[in-house]
C-alpha positions as CSV (number, residue, x, y, z in Angstrom):
1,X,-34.9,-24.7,-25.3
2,X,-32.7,-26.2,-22.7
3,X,-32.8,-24.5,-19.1
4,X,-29.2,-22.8,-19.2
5,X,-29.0,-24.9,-15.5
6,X,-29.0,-27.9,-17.4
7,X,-26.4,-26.7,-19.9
8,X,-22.8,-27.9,-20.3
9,X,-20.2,-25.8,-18.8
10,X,-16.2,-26.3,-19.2
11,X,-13.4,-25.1,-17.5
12,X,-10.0,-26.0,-18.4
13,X,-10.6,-29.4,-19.7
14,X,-13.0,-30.2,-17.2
15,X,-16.6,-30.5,-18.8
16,X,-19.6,-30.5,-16.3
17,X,-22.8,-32.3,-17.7
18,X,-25.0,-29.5,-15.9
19,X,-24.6,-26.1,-13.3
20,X,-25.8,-28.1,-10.3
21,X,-22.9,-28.1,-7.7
22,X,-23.3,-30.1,-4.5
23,X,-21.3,-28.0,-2.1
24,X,-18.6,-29.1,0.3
25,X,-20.5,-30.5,3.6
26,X,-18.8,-31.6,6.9
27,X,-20.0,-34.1,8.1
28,X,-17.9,-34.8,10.9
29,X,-17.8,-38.7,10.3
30,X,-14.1,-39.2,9.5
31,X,-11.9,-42.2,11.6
32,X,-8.5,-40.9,12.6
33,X,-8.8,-38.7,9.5
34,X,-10.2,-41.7,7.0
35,X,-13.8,-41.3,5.3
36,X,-15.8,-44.4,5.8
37,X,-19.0,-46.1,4.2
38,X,-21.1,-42.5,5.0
39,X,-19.0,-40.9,3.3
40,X,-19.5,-43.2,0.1
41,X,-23.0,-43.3,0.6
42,X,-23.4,-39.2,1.4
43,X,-21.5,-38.0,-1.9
44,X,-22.4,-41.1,-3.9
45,X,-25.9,-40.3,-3.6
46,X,-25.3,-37.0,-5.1
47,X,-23.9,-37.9,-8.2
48,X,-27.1,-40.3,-8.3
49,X,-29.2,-37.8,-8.1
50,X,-28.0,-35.8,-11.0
51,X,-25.7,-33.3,-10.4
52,X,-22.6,-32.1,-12.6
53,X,-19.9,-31.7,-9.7
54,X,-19.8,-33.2,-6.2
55,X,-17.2,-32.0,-4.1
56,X,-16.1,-34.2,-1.5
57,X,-16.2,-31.9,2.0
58,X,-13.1,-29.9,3.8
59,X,-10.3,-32.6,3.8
60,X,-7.6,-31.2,5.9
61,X,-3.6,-30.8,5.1
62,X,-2.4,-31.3,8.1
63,X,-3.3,-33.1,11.6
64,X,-3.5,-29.7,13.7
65,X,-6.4,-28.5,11.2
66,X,-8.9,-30.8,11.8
67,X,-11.9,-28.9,13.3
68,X,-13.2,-32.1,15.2
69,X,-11.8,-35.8,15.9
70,X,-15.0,-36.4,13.0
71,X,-13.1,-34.5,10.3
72,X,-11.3,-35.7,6.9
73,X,-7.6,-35.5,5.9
74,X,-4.8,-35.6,3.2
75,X,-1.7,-35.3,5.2
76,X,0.0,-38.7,4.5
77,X,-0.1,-40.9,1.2
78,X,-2.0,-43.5,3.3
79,X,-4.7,-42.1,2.7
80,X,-4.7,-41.3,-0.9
81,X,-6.7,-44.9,-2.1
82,X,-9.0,-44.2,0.5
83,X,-10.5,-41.2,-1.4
84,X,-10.3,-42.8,-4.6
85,X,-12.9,-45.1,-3.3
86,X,-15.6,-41.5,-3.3
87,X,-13.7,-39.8,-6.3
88,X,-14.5,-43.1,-8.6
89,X,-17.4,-43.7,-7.1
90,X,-18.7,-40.3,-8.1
91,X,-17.6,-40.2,-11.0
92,X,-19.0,-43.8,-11.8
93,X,-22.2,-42.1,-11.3
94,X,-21.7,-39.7,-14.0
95,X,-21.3,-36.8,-11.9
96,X,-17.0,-35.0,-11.6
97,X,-15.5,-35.6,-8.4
98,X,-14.3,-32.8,-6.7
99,X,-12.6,-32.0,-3.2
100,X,-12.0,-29.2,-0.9
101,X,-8.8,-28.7,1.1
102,X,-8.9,-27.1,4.5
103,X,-7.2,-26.0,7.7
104,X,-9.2,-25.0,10.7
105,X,-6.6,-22.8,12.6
106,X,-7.5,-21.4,15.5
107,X,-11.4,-23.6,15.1
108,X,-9.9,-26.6,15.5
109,X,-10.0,-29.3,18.5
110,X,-14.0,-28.9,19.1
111,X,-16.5,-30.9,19.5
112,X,-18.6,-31.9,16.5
113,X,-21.8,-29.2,16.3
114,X,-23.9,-31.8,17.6
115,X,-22.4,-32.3,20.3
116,X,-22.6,-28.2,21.3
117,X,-19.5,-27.2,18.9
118,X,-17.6,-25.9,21.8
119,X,-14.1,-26.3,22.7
120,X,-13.1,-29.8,22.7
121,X,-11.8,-31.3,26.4
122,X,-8.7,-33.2,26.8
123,X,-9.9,-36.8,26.8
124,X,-7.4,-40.3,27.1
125,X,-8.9,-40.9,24.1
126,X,-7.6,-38.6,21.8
127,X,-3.7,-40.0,22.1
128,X,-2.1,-37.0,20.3
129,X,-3.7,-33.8,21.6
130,X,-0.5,-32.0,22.1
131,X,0.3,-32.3,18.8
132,X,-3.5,-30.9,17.8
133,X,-2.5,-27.8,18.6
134,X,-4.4,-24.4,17.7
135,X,-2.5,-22.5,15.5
136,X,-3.5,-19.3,13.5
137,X,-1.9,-15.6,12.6
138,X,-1.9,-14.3,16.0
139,X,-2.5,-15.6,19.1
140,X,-5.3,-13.3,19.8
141,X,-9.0,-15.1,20.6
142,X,-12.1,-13.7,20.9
143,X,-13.7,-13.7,24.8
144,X,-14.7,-17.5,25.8
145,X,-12.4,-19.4,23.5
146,X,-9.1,-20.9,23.6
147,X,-6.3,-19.0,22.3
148,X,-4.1,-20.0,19.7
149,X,-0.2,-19.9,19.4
150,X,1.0,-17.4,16.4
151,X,2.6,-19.5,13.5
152,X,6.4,-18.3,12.7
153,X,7.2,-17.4,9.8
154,X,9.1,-20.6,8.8
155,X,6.2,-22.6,9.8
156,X,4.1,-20.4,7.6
157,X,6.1,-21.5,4.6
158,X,6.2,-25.3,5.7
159,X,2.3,-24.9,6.0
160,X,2.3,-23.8,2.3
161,X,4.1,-26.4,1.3
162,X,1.8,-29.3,2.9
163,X,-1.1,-27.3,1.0
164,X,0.8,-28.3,-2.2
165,X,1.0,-31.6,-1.5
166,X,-2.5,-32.5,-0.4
167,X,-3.3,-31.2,-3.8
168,X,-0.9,-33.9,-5.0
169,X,-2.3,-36.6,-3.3
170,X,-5.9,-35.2,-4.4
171,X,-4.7,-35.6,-7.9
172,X,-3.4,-39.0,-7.4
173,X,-7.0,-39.9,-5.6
174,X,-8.4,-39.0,-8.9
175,X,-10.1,-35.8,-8.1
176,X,-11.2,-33.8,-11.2
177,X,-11.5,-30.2,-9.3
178,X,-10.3,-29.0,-6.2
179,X,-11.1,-25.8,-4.1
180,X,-9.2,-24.0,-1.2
181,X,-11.3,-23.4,1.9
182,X,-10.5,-19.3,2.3
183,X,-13.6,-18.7,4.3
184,X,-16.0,-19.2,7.3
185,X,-13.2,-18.2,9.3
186,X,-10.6,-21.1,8.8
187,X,-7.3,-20.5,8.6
188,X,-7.0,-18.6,5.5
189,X,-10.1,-16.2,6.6
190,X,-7.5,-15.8,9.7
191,X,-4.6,-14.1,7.8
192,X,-7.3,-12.3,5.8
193,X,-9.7,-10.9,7.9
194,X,-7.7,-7.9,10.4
195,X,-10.0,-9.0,13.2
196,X,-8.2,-12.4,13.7
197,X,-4.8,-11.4,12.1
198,X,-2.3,-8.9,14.4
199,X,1.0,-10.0,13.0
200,X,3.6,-7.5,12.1
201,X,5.7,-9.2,9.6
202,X,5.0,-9.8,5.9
203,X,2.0,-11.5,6.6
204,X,0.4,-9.0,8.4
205,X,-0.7,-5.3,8.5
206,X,-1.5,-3.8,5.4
207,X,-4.0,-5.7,3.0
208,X,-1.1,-6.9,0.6
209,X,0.4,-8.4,3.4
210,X,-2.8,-10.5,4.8
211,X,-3.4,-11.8,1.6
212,X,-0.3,-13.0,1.3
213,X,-0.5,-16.6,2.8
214,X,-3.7,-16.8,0.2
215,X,-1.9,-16.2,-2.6
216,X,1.2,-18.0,-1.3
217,X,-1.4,-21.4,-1.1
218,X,-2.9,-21.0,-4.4
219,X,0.7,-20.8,-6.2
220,X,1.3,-24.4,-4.2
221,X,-1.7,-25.8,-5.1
222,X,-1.3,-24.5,-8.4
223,X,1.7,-25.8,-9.1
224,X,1.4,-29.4,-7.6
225,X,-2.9,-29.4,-9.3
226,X,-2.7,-30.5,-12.9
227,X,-3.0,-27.3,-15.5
228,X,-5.6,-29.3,-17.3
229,X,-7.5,-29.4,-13.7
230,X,-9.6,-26.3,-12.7
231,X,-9.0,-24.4,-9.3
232,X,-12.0,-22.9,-7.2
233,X,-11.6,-20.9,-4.0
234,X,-14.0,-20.6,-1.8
235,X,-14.2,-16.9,0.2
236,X,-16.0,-15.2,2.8
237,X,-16.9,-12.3,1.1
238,X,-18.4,-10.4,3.6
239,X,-17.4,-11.2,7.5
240,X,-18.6,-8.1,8.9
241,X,-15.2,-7.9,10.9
242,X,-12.8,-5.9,8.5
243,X,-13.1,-8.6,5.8
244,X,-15.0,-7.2,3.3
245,X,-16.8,-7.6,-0.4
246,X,-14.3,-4.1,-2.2
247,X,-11.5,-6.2,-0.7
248,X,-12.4,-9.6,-2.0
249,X,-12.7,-8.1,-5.4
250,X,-9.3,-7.0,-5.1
251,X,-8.3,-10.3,-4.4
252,X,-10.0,-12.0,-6.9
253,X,-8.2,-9.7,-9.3
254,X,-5.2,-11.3,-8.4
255,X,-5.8,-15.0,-8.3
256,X,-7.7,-14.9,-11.1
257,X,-5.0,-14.5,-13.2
258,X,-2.6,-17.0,-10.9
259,X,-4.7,-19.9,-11.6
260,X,-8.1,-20.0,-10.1
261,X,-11.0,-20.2,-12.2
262,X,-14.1,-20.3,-10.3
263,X,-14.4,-18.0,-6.7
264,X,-17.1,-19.4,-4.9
265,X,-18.7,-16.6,-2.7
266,X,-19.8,-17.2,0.7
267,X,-19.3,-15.1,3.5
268,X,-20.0,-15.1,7.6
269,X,-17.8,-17.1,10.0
270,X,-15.4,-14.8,11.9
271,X,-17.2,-14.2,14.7
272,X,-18.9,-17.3,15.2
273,X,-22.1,-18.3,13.2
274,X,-21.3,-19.4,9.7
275,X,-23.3,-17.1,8.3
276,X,-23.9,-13.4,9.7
277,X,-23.6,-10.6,7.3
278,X,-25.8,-10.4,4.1
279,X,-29.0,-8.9,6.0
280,X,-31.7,-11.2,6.1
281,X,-31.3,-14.4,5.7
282,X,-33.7,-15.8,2.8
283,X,-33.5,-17.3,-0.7
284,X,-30.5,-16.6,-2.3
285,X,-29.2,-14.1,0.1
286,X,-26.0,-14.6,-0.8
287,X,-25.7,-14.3,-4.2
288,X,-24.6,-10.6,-4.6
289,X,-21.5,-11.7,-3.7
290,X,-21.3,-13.7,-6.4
291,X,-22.4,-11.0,-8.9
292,X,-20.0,-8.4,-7.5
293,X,-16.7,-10.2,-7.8
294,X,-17.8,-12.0,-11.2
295,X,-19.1,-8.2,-12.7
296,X,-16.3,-6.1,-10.5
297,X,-13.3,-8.5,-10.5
298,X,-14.2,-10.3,-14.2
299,X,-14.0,-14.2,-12.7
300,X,-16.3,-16.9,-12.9
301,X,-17.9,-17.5,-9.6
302,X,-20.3,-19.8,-7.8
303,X,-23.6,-18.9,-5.7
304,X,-24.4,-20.4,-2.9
305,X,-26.8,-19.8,0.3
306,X,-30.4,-20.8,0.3
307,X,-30.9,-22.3,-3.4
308,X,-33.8,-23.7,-2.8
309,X,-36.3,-23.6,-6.2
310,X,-35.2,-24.6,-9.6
311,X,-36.9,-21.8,-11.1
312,X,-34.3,-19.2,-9.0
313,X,-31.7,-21.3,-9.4
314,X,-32.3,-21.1,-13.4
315,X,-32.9,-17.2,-12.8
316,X,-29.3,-16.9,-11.3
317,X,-27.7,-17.9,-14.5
318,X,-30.1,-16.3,-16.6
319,X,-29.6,-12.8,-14.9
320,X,-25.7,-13.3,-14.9
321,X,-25.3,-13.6,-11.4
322,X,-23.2,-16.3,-11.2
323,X,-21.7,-19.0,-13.4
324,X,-22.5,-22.0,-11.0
325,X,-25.1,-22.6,-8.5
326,X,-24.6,-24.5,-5.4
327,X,-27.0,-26.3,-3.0
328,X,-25.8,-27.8,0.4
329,X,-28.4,-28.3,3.0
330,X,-31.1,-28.4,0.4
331,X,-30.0,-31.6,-1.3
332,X,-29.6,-33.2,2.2
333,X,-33.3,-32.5,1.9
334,X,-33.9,-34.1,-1.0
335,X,-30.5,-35.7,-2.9
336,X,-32.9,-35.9,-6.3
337,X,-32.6,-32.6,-6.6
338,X,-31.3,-32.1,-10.1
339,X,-33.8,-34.5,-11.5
340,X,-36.7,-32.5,-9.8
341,X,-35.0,-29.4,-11.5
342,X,-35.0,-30.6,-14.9
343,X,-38.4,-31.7,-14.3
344,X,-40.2,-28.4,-13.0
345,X,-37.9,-26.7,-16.2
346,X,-39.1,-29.2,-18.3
347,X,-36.2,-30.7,-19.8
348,X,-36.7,-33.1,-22.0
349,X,-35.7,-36.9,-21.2
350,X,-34.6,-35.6,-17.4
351,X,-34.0,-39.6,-15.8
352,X,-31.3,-38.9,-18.4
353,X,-29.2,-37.4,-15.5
354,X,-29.3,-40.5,-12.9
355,X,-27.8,-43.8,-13.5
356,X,-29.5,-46.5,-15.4
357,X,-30.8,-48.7,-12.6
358,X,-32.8,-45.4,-11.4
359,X,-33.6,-44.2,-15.2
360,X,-35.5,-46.7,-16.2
361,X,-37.6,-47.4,-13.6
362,X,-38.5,-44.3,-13.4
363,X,-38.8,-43.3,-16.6
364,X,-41.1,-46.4,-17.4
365,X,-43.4,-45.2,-14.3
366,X,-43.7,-41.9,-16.4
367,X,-44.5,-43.4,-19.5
368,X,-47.6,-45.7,-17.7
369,X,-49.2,-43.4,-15.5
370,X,-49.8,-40.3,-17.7
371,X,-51.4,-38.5,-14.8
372,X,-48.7,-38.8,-11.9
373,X,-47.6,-36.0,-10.3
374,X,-44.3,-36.4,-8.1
375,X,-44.7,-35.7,-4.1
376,X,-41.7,-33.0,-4.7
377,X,-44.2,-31.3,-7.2
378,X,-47.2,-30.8,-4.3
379,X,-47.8,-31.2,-0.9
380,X,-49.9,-34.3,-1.6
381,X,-53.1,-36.0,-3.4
382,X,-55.6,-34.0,-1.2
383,X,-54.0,-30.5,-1.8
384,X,-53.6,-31.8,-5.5
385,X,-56.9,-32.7,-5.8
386,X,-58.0,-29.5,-4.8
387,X,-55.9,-27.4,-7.4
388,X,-58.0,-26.3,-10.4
389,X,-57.2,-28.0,-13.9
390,X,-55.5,-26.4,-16.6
């Protein structure tokens, strides 16, 4: 029997050869808003390794959201064939290229994590900081940071509009599925969550009115994203600040039905550390979320937080849970992943997965040394040889 991660999944027209996602990951390398050759390397890798979707990480819509000097955008048609570069080469690689849009908000202008994460300084060298400027539903901050100026209204529905055309030029770059960043306490989590969002117009208040800008973006992107093209958004489902999982099921009951197809259920953020709120952090901690909006609001959805195993990750399907899984820091770890997977679940012909000039090596290794074990598999010959034989 085939492991059910290793299965064949469609949505819309969109057919993923397996359930392995490889998550949206900053990495904070971006020239004036360009990827460059880590960027090729860091998702190409990926679709090496074996997975079924690779999403290239939060690309912005506009130069005020960029979190860091480090951080990707989609705000002019310039740069539109430089993302086709990592869209085709992912795809080249069997795997289907995806990318998520962002806006940082009120989190923009800092310095990259390693470099503390804290507010960014004005520097010669950054020749258009007054135009990077911090924007968000209110201009409210919490104690320490810089506060933000409140967008209008009218800029709210110019904002929209440049959310619709990133997803345009991601189309054009050749980008198979795209996903909205609504969570981790970005811009959308801003007009979401009533600890960052204060307004008193339409877009503020009363739930229907904080969700507003959501569902105002996913009608843009909607409409500019191909129908044949699946939609995913991603949502903090828990922030442990007023955002919360009853109210993201509500949500979900909404957009499902407006266009998006997979809700991929995070949560943390608003208050500082990415992730805060699911109680203990361990394997899998996350993935309630998933199962509550997919059981509660009836939508696909995609777990994510500490897959680490491919027996759990098979379990999370098996169980229901989710529909996807997806692994972030874990295939930084080890970008084979997927092949290891099939391995442990013993599909048959796993090299399958990776391009030829990987699959045959290694599958010819396999076939001559009948004993090999692979270093994922143990923690090395001495603790192997001391495991008793079956």
């Amino acid at each position: 029997m085939v492991p059910l991660l290793f299965t064949p999944c469609r949505h819309r027209d969109v057919e993923l050869k397996n359930r392995v996602v490889i998550a949206p990951m900053h990495q904070y390398s971006g020239v004036k808003g360009y990827p460059t050759d880590w960027h090729v390397m860091s998702v190409g890798r990926y679709a090496a390794g074996g997975a079924g979707l690779v999403f290239v990480e939060s690309t912005k819509v506009e130069r005020r959201g960029c979190g860091t000097i480090g951080d990707l955008g989609l705000w002019h048609d310039d740069f539109i064939g430089h993302f086709a570069r990592l869209a085709d080469f992912i795809r080249s690689h069997g795997a289907v290229p995806g990318i998520q849009l962002g806006h940082s908000g009120r989190k923009a202008r800092r310095y990259r994590p390693w470099e503390g994460g804290g507010p960014l300084d004005r520097s010669p060298g950054i020749d258009d900081w007054d135009d990077w400027e911090l924007v968000s539903a209110s201009d409210g901050s919490d104690r320490g940071e810089p506060a933000p100026r409140a967008l209008s209204s009218g800029e709210i529905v110019d904002l929209v509009g440049r959310w619709g055309d990133a997803a345009a030029r991601a189309d054009a770059a050749g980008f198979d599925v795209l996903e909205i960043h609504g969570a981790h306490g970005y811009l959308i989590h801003q007009f979401l969550s009533p600890h960052s969002n204060r307004r008193g117009d339409r877009y503020g208040g009363s739930e229907a009115n904080r969700m507003r800008f959501a569902i105002e973006v996913v009608d843009a992107v909607r409409a500019a994203w191909p129908a044949h093209k699946p939609l995913f958004l991603r949502l903090s489902v828990e922030d442990d600040a007023g955002w919360n999982p009853d109210a993201n099921v509500r949500l979900a009951r909404i957009l499902g039905p407006r266009g998006v197809d997979v809700f991929d259920c995070s949560s943390g953020g608003m208050r500082g550390a990415p992730v805060v709120s699911a109680g203990p952090v361990g394997y899998g901690y996350q993935v309630p979320y998933a199962e509550k909006l997919r059981r509660e609001a009836g939508v696909a959805t995609m777990a994510v937080g500490l897959i680490v195993h491919a027996d759990q990750a098979e379990q999370i399907l098996l169980q229901g849970r989710a529909d996807l899984v997806a692994l972030a820091r874990e295939v930084m770890h080890n970008p084979n992943w997927p092949l290891d997977a099939a391995m442990k679940l013993g599909l048959a012909q796993p090299f399958g997965l990776m391009p030829s000039p990987y699959a045959y090596w290694l599958e010819k290794r396999a076939g001559q040394v009948s004993a090999l074990t692979p270093s994922t598999h143990t923690r090395g010959l001495d603790h192997l040889a001391t495991q008793p034989r079956e």
